[in-house]
N, CA, C and O atoms as a GROMACS GRO file, in nm:
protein
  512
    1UNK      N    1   6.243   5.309  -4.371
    1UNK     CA    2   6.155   5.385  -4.458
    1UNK      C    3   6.029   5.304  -4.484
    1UNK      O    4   6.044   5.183  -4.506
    2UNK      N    5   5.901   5.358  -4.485
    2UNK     CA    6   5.797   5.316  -4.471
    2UNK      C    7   5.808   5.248  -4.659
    2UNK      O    8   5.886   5.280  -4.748
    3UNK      N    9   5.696   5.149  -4.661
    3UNK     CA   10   5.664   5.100  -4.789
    3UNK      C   11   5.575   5.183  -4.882
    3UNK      O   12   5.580   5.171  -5.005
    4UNK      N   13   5.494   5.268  -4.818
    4UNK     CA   14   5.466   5.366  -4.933
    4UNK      C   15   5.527   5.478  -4.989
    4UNK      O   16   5.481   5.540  -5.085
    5UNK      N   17   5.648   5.509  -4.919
    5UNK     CA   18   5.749   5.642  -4.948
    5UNK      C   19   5.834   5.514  -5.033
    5UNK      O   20   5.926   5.574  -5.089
    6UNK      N   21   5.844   5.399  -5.061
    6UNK     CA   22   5.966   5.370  -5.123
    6UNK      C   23   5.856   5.334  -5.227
    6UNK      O   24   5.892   5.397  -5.326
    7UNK      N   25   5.781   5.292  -5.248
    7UNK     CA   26   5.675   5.291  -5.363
    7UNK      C   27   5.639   5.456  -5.448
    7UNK      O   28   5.601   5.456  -5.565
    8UNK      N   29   5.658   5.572  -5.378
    8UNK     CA   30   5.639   5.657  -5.448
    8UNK      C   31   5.727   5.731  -5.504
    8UNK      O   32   5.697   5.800  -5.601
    9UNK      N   33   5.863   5.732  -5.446
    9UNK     CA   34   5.978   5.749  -5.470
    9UNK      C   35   5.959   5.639  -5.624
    9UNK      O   36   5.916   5.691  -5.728
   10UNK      N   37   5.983   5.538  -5.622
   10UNK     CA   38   5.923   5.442  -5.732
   10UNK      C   39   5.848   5.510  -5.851
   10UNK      O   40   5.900   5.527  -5.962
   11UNK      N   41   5.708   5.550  -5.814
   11UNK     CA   42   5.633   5.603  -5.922
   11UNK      C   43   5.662   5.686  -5.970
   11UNK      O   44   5.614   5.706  -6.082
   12UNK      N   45   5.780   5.805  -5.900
   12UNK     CA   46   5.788   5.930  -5.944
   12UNK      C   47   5.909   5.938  -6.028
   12UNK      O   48   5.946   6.050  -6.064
   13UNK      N   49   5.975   5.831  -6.062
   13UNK     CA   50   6.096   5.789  -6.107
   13UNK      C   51   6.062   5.776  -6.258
   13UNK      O   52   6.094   5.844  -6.356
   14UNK      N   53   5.947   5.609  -6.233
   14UNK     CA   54   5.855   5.546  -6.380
   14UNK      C   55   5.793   5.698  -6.441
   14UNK      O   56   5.805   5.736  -6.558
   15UNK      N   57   5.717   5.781  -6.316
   15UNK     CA   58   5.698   5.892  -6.434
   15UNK      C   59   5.806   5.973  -6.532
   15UNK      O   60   5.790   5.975  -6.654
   16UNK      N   61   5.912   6.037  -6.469
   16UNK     CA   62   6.024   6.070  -6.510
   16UNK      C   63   6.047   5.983  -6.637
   16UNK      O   64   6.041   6.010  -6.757
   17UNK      N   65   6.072   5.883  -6.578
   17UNK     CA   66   6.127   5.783  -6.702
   17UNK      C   67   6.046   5.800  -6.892
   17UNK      O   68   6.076   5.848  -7.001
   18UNK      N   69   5.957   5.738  -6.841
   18UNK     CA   70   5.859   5.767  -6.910
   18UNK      C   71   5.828   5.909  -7.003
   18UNK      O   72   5.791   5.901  -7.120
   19UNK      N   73   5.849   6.033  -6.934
   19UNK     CA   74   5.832   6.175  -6.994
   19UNK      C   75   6.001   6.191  -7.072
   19UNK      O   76   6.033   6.273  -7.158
   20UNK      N   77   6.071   6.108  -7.022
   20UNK     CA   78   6.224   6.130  -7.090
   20UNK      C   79   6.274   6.116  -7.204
   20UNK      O   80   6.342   6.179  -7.285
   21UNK      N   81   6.181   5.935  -7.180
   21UNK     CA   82   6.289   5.833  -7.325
   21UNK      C   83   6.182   5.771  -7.293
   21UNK      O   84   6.203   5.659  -7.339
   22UNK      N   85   6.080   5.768  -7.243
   22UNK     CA   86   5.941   5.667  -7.308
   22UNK      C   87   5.958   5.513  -7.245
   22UNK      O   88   5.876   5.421  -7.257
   23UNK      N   89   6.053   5.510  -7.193
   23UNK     CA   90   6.067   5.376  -7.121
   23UNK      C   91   5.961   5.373  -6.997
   23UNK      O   92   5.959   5.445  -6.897
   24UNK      N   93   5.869   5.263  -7.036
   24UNK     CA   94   5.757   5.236  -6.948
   24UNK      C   95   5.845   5.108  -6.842
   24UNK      O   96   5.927   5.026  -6.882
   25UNK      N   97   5.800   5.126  -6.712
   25UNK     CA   98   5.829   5.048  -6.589
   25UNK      C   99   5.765   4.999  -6.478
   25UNK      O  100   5.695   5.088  -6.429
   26UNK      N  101   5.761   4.924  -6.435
   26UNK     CA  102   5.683   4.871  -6.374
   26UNK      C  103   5.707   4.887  -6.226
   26UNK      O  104   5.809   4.834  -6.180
   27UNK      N  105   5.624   4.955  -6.142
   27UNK     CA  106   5.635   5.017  -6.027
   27UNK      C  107   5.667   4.927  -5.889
   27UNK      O  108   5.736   4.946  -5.788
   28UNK      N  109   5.576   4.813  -5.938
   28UNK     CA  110   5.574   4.748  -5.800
   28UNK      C  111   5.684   4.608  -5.793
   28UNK      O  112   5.729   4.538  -5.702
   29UNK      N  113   5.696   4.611  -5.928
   29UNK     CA  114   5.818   4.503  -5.959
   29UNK      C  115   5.969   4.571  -5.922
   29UNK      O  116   6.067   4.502  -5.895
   30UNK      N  117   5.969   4.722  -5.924
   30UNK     CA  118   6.087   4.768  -5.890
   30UNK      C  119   6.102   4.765  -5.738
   30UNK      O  120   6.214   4.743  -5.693
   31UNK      N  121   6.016   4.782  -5.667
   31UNK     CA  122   5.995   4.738  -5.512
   31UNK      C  123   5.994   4.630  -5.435
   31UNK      O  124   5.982   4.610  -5.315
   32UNK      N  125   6.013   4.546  -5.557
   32UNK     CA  126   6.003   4.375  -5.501
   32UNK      C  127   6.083   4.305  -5.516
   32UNK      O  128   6.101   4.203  -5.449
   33UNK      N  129   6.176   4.359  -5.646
   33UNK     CA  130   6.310   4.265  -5.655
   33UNK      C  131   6.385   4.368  -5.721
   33UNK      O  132   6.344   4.442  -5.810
   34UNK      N  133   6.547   4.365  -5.645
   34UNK     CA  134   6.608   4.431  -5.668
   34UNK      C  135   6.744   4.413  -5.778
   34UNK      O  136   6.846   4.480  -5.791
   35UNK      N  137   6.694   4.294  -5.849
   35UNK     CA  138   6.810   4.292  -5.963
   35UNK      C  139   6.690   4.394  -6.057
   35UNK      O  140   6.750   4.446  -6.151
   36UNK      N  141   6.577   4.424  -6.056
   36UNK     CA  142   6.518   4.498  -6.165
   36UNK      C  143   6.541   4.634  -6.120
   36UNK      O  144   6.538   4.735  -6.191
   37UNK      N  145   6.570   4.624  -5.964
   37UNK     CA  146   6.554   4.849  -5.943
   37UNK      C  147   6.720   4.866  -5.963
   37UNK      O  148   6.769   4.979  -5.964
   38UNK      N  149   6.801   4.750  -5.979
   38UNK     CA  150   6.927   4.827  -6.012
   38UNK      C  151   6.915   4.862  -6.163
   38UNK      O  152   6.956   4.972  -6.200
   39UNK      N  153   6.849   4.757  -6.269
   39UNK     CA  154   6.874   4.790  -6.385
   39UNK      C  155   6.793   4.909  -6.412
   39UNK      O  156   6.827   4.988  -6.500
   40UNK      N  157   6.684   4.926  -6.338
   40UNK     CA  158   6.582   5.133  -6.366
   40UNK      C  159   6.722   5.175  -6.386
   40UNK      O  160   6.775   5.199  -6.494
   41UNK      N  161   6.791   5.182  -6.235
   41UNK     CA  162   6.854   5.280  -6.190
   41UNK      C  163   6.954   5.328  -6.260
   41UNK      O  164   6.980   5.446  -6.287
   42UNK      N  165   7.031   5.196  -6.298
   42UNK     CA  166   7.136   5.238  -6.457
   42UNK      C  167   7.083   5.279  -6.534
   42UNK      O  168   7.158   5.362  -6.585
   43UNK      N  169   6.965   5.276  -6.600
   43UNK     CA  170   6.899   5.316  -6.735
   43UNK      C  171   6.891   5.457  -6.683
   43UNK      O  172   6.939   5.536  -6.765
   44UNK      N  173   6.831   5.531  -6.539
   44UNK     CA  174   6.788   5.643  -6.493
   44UNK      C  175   6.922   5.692  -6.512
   44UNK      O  176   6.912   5.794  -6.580
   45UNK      N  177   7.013   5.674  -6.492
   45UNK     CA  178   7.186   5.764  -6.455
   45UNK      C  179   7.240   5.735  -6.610
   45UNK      O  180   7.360   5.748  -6.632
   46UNK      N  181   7.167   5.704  -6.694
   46UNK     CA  182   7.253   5.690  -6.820
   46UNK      C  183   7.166   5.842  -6.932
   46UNK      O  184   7.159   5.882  -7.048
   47UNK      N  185   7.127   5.865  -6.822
   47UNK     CA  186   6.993   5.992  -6.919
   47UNK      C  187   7.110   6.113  -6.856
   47UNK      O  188   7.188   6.109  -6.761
   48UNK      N  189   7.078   6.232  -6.975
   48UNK     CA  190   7.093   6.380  -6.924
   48UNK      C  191   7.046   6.465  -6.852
   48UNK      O  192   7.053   6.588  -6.860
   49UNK      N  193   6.993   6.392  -6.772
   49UNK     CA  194   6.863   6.482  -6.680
   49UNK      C  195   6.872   6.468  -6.512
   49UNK      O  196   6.831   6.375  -6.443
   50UNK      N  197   6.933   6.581  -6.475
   50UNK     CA  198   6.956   6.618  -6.339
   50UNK      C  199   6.835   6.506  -6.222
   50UNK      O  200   6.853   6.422  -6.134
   51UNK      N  201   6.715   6.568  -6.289
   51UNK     CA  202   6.612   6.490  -6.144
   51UNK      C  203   6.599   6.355  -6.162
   51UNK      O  204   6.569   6.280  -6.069
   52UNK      N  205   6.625   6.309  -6.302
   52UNK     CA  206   6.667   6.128  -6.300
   52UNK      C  207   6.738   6.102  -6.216
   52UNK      O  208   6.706   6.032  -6.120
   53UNK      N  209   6.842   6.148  -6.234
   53UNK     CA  210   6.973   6.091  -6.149
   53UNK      C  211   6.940   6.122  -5.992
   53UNK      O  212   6.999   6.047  -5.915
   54UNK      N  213   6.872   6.201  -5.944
   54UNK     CA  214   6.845   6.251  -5.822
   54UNK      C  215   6.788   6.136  -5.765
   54UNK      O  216   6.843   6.060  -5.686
   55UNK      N  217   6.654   6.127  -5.816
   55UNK     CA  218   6.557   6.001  -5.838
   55UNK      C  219   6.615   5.880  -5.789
   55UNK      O  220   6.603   5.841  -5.673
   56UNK      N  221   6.701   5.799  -5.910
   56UNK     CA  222   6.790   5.707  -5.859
   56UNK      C  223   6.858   5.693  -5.745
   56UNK      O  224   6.860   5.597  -5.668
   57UNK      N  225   6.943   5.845  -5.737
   57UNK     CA  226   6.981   5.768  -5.607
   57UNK      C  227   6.897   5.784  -5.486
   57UNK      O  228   6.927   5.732  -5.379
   58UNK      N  229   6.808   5.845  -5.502
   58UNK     CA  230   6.704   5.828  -5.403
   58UNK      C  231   6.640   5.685  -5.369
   58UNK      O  232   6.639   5.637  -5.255
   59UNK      N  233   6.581   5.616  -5.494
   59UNK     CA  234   6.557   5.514  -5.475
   59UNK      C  235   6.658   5.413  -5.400
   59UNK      O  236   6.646   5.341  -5.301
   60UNK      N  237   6.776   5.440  -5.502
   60UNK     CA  238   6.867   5.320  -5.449
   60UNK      C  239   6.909   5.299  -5.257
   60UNK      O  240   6.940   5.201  -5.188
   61UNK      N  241   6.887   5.449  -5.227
   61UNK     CA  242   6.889   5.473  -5.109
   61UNK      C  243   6.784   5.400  -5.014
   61UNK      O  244   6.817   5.345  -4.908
   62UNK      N  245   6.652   5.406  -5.065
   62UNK     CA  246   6.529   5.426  -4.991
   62UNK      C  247   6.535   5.209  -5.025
   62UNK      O  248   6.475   5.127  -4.955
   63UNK      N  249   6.590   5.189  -5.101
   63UNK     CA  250   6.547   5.049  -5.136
   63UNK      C  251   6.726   4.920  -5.061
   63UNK      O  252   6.740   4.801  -5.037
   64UNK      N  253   6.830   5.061  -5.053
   64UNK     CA  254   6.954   5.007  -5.033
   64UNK      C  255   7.010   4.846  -5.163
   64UNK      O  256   7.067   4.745  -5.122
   65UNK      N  257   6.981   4.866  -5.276
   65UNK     CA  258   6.996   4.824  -5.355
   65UNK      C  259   7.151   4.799  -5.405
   65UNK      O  260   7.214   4.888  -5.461
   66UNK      N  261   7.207   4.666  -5.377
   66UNK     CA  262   7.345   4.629  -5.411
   66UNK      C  263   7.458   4.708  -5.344
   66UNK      O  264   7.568   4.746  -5.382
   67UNK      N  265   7.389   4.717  -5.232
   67UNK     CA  266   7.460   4.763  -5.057
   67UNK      C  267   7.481   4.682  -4.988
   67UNK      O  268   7.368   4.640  -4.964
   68UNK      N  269   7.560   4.614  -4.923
   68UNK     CA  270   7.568   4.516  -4.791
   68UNK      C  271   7.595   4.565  -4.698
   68UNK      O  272   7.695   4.618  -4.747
   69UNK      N  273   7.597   4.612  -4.560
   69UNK     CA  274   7.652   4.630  -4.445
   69UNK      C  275   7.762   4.656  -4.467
   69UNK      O  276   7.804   4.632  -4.580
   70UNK      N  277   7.838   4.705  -4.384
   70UNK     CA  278   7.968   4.697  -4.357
   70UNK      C  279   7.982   4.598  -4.255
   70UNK      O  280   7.930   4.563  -4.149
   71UNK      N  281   8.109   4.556  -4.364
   71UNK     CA  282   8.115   4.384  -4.212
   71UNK      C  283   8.042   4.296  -4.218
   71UNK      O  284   8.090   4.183  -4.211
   72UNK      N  285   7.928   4.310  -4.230
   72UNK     CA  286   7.837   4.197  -4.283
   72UNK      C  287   7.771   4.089  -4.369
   72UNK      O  288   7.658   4.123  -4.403
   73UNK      N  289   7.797   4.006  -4.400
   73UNK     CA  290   7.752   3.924  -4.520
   73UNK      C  291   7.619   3.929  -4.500
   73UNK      O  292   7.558   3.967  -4.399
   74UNK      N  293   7.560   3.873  -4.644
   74UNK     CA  294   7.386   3.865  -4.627
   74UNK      C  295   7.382   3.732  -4.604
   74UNK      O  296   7.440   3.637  -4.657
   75UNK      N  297   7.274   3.747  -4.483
   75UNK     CA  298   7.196   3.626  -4.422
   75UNK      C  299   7.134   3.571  -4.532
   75UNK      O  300   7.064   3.636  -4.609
   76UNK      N  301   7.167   3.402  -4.546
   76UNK     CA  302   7.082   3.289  -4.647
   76UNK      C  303   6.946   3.297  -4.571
   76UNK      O  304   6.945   3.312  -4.449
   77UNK      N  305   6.814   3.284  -4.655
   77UNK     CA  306   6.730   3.261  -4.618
   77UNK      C  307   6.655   3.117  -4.522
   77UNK      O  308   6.685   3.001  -4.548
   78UNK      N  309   6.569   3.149  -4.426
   78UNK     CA  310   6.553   3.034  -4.358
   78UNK      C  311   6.474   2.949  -4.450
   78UNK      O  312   6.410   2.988  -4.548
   79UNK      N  313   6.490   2.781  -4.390
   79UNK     CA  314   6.420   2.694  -4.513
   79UNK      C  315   6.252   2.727  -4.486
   79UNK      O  316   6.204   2.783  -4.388
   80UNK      N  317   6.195   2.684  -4.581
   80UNK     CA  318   6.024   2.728  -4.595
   80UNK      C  319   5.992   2.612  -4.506
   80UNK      O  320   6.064   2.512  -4.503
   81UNK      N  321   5.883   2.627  -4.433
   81UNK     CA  322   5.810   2.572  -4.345
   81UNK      C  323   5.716   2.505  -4.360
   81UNK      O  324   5.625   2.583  -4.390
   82UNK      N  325   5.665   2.365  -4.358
   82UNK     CA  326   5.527   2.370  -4.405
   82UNK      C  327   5.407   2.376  -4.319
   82UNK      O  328   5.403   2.281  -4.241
   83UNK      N  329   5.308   2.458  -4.307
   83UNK     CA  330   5.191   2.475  -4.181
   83UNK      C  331   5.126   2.348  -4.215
   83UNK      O  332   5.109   2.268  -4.307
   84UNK      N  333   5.095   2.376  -4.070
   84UNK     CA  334   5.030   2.201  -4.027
   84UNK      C  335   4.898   2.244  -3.967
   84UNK      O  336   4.869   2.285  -3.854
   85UNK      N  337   4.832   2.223  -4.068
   85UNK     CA  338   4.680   2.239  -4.017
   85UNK      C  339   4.600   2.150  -3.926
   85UNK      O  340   4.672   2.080  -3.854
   86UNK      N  341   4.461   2.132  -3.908
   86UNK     CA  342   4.398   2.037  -3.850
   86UNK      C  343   4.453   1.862  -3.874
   86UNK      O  344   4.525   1.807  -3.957
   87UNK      N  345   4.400   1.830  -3.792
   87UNK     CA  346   4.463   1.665  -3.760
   87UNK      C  347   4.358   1.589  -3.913
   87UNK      O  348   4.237   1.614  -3.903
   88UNK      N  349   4.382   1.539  -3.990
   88UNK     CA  350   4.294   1.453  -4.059
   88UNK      C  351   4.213   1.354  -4.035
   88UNK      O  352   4.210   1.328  -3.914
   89UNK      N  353   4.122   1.262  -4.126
   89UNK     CA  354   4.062   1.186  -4.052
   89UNK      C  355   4.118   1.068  -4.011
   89UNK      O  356   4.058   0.985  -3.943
   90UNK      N  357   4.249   1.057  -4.055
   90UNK     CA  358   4.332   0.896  -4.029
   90UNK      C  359   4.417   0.967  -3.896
   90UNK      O  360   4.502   0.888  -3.853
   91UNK      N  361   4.413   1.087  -3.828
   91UNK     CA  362   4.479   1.153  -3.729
   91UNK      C  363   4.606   1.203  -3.737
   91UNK      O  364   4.664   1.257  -3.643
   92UNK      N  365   4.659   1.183  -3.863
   92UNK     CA  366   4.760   1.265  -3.918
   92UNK      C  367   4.756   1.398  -3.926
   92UNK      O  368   4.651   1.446  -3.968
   93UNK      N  369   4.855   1.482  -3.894
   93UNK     CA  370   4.863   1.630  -3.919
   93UNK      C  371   4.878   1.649  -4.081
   93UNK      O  372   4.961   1.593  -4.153
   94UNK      N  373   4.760   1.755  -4.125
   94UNK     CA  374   4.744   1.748  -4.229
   94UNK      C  375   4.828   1.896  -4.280
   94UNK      O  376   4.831   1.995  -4.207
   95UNK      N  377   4.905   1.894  -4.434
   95UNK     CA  378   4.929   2.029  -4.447
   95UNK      C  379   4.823   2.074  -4.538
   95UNK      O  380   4.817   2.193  -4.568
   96UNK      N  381   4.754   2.006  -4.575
   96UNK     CA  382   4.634   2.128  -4.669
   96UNK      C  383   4.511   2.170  -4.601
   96UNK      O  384   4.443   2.093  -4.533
   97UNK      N  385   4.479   2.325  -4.626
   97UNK     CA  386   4.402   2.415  -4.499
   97UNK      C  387   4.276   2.346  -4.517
   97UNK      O  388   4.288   2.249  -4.592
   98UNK      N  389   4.193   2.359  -4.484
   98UNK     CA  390   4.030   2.313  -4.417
   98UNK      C  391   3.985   2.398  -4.533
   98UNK      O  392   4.005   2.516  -4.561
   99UNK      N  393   3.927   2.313  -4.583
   99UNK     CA  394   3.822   2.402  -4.732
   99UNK      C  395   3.684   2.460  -4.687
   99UNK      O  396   3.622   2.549  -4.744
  100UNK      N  397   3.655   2.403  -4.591
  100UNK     CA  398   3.489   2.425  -4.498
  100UNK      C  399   3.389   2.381  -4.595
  100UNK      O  400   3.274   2.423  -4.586
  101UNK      N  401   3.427   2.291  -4.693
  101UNK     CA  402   3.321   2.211  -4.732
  101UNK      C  403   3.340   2.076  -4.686
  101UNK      O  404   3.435   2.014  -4.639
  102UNK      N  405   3.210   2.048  -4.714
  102UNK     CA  406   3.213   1.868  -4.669
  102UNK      C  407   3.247   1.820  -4.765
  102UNK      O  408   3.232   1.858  -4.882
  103UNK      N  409   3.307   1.712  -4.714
  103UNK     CA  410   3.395   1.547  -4.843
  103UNK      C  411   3.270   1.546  -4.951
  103UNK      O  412   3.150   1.548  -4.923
  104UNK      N  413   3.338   1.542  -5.096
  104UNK     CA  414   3.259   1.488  -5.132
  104UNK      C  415   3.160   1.378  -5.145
  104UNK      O  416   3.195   1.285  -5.071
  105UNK      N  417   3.030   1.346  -5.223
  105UNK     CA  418   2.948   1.232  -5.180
  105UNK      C  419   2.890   1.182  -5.300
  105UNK      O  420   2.783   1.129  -5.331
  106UNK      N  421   3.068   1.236  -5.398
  106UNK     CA  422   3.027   1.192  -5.549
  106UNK      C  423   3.011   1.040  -5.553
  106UNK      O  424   3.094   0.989  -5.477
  107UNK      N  425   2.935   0.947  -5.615
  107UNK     CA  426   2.904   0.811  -5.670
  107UNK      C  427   2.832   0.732  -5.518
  107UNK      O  428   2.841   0.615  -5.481
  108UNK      N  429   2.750   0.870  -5.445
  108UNK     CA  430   2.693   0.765  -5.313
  108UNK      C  431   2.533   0.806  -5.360
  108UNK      O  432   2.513   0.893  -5.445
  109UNK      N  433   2.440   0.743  -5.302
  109UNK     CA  434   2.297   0.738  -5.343
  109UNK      C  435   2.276   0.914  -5.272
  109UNK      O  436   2.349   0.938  -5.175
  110UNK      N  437   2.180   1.028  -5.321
  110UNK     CA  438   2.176   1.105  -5.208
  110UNK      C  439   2.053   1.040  -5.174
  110UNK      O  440   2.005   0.933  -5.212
  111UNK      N  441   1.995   1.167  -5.060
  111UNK     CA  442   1.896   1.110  -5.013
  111UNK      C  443   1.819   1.170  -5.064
  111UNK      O  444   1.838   1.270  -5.133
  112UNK      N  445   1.682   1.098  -5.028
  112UNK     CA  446   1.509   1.071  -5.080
  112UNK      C  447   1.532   1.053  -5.239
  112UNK      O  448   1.454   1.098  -5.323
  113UNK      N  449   1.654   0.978  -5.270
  113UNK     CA  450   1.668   0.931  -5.399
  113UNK      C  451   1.577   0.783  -5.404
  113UNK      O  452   1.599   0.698  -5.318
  114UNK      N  453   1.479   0.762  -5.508
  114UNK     CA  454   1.426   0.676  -5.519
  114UNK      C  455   1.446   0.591  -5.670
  114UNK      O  456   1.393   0.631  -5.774
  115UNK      N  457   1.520   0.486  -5.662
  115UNK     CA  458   1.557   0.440  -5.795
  115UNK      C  459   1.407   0.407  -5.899
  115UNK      O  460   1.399   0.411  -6.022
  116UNK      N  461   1.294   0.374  -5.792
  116UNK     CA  462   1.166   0.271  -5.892
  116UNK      C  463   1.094   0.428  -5.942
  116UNK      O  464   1.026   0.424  -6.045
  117UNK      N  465   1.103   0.505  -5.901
  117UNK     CA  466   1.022   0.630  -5.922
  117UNK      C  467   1.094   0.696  -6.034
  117UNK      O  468   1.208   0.741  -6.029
  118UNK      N  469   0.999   0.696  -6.154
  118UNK     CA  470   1.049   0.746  -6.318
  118UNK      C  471   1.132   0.875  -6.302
  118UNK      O  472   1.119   0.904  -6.184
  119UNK      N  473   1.170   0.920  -6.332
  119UNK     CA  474   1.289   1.021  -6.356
  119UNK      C  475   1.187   1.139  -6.371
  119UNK      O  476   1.230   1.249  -6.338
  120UNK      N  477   1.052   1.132  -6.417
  120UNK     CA  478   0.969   1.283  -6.493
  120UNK      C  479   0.882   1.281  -6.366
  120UNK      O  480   0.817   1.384  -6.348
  121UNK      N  481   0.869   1.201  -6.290
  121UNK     CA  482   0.771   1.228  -6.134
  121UNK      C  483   0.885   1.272  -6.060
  121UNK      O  484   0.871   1.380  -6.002
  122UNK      N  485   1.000   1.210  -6.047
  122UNK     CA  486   1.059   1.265  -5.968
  122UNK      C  487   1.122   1.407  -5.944
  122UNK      O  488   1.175   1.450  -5.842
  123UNK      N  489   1.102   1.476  -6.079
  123UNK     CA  490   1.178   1.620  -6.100
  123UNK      C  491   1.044   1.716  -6.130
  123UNK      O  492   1.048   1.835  -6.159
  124UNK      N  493   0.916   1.630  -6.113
  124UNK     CA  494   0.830   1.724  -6.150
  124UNK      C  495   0.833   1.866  -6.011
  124UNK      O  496   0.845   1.858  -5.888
  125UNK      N  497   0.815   1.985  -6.105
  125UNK     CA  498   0.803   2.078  -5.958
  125UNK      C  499   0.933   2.128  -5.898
  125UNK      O  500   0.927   2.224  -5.820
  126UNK      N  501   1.026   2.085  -5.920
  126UNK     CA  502   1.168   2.110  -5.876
  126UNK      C  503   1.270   2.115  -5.972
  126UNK      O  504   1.248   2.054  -6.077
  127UNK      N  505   1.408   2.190  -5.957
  127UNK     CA  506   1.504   2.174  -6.006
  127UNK      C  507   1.540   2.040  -6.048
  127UNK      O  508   1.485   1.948  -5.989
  128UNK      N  509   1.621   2.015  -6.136
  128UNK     CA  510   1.706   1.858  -6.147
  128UNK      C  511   1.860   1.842  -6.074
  128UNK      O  512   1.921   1.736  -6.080
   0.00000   0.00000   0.00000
């Protein structure tokens, strides 16, 4: 099932909810983790209202929420990876991405900096 049919299935639930018993929900959090779309879903099946309950199990369907396979255990997640960006300047593989600015050149002289030249000639006419 595509991600916007299980997102609207979603919204049309929070609306329900909402016009029922006033319980406000959060749409995209119910799509993203599923210890929160089981607890909608109990709150939805604990109401008197036919298209709640419809709702729910629609969702629970469209999201397969506290379902496992048959036969199957759930796969542990693989360990996180870390990307290895450009080589650094000591030639080490670096993991932090390329900022596309240059190194800083805080506490170096810049240039056409002139120390003997007063501070009020030197900014005359220009920014500081």
């Amino acid at each position: 099932m595509l991600e916007s049919e299980k997102f609207a299935i979603a919204a049309h639930l929070h609306v329900l909810l909402r016009r029922v018993n006033g319980r406000v929900t959060d749409v995209e959090w119910m799509i993203r983790s599923p210890e929160y779309a089981r607890e909608v879903i109990r709150v939805a099946r604990t109401e008197e209202h036919a298209d709640l309950r419809k709702l729910a199990d629609k969702l629970e369907a469209a999201l397969q929420v506290g379902r496992v396979a048959a036969g199957r255990a759930p796969q542990p997640a693989a360990p996180a990876r870390q990307p290895v960006f450009a080589h650094s300047e000591s030639g080490e593989p670096s993991t932090q991405p390329p900022s596309g600015y240059p190194s800083s050149t805080f506490g170096s002289t810049p240039s056409g900096f002139d120390p003997k030249v007063p501070p009020r000639k030197r900014y005359v006419g220009s920014l500081r």
